[in-house]
N, C-alpha and C positions, 0 to 999 in steps of 0.2 A: 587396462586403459581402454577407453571406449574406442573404436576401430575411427572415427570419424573426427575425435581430438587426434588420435595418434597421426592422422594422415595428415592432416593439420601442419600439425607441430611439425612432423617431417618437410613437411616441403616449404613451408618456412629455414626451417634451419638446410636445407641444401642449396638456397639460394642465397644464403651465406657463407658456404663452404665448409659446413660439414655432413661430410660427404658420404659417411656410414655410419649406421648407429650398432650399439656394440652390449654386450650383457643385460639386453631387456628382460622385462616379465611382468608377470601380468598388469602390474602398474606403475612400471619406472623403467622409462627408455632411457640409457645415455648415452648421447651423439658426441662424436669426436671426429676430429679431422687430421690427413698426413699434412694437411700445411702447416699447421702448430700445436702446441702438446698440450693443449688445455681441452676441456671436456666438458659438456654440461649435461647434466641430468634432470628429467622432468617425469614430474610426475603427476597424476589426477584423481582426486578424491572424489567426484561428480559435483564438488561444490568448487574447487577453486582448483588452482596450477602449482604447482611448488617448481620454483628453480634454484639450482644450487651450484658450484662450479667446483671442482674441487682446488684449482690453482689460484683463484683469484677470489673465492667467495664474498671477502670483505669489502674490495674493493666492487665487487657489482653490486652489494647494497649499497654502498658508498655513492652509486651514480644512480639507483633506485630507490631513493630512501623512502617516497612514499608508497611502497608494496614489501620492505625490508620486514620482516620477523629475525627471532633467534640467531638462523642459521643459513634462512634462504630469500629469495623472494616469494610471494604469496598474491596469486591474483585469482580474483573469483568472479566468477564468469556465471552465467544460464549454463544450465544441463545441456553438452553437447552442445553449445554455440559458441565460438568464439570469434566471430566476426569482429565485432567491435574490439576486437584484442588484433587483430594481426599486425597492425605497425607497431602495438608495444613488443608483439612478439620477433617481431623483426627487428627491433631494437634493443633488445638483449643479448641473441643473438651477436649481432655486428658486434656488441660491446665484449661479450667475451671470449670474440676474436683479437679484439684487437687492447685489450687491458695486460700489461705486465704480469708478468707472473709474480705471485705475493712470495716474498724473500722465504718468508717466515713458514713456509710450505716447503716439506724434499720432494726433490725431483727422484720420482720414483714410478717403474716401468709401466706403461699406459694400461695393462691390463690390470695390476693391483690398483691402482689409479680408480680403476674404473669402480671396481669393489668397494674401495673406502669412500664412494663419490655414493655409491647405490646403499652404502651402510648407514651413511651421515643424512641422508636426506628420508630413507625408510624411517630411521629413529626420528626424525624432526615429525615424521606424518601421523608416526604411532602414535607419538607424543598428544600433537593434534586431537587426533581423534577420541584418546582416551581423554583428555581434559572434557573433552564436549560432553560424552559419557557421562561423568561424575561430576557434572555443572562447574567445572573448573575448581575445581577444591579436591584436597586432599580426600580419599574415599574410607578414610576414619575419622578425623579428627575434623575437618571440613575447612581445615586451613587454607585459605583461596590465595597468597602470596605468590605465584608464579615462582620467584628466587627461591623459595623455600620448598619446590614439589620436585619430583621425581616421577618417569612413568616407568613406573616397574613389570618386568617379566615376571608370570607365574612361571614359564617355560621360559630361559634363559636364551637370547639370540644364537649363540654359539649352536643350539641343540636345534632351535625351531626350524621349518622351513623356512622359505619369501612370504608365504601366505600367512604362517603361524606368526611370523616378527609383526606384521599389520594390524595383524585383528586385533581391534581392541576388548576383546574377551579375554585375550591372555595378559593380564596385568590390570594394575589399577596408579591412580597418580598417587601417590605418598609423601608425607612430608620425610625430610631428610632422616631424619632421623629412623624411623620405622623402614623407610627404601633400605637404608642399611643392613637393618637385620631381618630384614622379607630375604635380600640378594643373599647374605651369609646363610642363610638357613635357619635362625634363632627365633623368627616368627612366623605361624602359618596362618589360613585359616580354615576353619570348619565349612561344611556346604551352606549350614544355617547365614555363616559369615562371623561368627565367635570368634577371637583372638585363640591360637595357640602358640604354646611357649615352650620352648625349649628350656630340657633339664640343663643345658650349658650357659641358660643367661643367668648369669648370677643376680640376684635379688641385690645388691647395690649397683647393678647396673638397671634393671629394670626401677630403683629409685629414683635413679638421676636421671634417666631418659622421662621419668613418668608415665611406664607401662605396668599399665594392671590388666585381670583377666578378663573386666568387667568393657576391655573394648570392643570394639564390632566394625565389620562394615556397616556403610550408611544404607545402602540400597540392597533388597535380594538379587541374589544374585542369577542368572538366565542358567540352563542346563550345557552351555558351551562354557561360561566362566567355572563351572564345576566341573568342568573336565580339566580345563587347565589348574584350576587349583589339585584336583588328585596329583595329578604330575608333579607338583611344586611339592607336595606331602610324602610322596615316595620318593624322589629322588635327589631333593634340595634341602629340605626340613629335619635338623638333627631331634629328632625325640628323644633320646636316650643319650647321657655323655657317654664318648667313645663310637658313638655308632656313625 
């Protein structure tokens, strides 16, 4: 996060009383306060802000609904200014101070808290960034449905770093169907961007999904998404049944 948003943002949110901010990196602070157990996490793509909360998420789009997306709020700003934002930003803030905690959320200890706040709101920006990537459409089949895509890891979050889960060089957005069997390992693909298939999908599966070898990605691919794709071919991708 750029040093001049993040200073920002800080002192916005400590004149609302939260009072330290807790598990940042390089692009996602989240501040939390001992006066109450809620916690908000912010993040900056150099195009916009993402806010998320983990206790009350719904209910802070619920009082934002003209900046609401998916999962967060989404407000986009000039590079590095955010002048014309600080009463909204102050006004988020206060509100998730002072919003209920959503029932339908467990109370669970501030520091996991914090994790599943900085994990929800990463995948919402990956998400982001790779739709823009692949002009919002599926990056085989060019299905643009939002409901219907997925952003897929070549490299699986469990294994990536904070930086690898971002980039959107590692993964592509996929319709659901194919995110399935990219995540299980039953489909890969080549550097060229060729479908491969695993000896495990059986040929009445590959019927009814509608996979043949003749698919592709839509765009070549850069010499960073063929890194993450090798990764996805040695260590996620069954070639062989049994293997």
């Amino acid at each position: 996060m750029n040093p001049l948003i993040y200073s920002t943002i800080e002192s916005v949110a400590y004149q609302n009383y939260f009072e330290r901010s807790e598990g940042n990196q390089a692009e996602i602070a989240v501040f939390a306060s001992s006066r109450h157990t809620h916690q908000v996490a912010v993040a900056d793509d150099g195009k916009a802000l993402f806010f998320y909360s983990h206790h009350n998420a719904r209910l802070l789009q619920d009082k934002f609904p003209e900046y609401a997306t998916d999962v967060c709020l989404t407000i986009c700003h000039p590079a590095n200014d955010l002048t014309n934002h600080l009463h909204l930003l102050g006004s988020i803030f206060e509100t998730v101070a002072s919003l209920p905690t959503d029932s339908g959320v467990p109370d669970t200890p501030i520091t996991e808290a914090i994790e599943q706040v900085k994990e929800r709101l990463g995948q919402h920006i990956y998400r982001t960034r790779l739709l823009e990537k692949w002009d919002n459409a599926c990056a085989v089949t060019g299905l643009t449905d939002p409901r219907l895509l997925r952003a897929s890891h070549a490299k699986p979050w469990k294994d990536a770093t904070d930086t690898e889960r971002l980039d959107p060089a590692n993964g592509f957005p996929l319709a659901v169907h194919l995110d399935a069997l990219f995540d299980a390992g039953l489909i890969s693909f080549s550097d060229d961007g060729t479908i491969l298939l695993s000896s495990s999908l059986s040929q009445q599966s590959m019927d009814i999904l509608g996979i043949t070898p003749d698919l592709h990605l839509r765009f070549a691919l850069s010499p960073q998404q063929r890194h993450y794709l090798a990764y996805h071919r040695e260590n996620i991708f069954i070639s062989a049944k049994g293997s």
